[in-house]
C-alpha positions as CSV (number, residue, x, y, z in Angstrom):
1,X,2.9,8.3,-11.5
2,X,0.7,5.7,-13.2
3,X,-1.2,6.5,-16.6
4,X,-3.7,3.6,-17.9
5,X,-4.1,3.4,-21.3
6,X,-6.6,0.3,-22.0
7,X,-7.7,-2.0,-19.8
8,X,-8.6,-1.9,-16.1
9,X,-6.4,-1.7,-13.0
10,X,-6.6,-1.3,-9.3
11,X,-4.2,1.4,-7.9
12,X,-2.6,0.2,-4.4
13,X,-1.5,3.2,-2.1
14,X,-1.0,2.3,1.5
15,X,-3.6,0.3,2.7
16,X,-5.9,2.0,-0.1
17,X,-7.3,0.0,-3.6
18,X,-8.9,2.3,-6.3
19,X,-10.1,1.3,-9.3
20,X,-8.4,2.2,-12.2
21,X,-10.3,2.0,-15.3
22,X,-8.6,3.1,-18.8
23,X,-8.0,7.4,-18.7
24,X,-7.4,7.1,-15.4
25,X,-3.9,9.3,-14.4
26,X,-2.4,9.5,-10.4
27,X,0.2,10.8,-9.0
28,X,1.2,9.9,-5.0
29,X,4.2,11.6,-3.1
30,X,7.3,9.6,-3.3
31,X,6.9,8.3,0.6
32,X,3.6,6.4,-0.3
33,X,4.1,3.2,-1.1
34,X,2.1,2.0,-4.8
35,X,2.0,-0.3,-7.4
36,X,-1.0,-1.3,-9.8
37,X,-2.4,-4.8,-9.7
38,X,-4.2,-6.3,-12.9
39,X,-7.0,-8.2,-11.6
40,X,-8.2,-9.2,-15.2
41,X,-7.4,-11.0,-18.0
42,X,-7.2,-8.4,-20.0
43,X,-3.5,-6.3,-20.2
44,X,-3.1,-3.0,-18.7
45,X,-1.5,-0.3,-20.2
């Protein structure tokens, strides 16, 4: 699960990127591999 909270993201499923601006909340399955990059200079929370 990945819940951002200020600043901007980009959620990495697979071979998937979505943005992921501040609000944004996802849930994936356990057998898909994700993280969250920060492509900014700003922190993501």
């Amino acid at each position: 699960m990945f819940a951002v909270l200020e600043g901007e993201g980009t959620i990495v499923a697979g071979e998937s990127e979505h943005p992921a601006p501040a609000g944004t909340f996802v849930r994936y399955g356990s057998e898909v591999r994700r993280t969250i990059r920060n492509d900014s200079e700003a922190t993501v929370l």
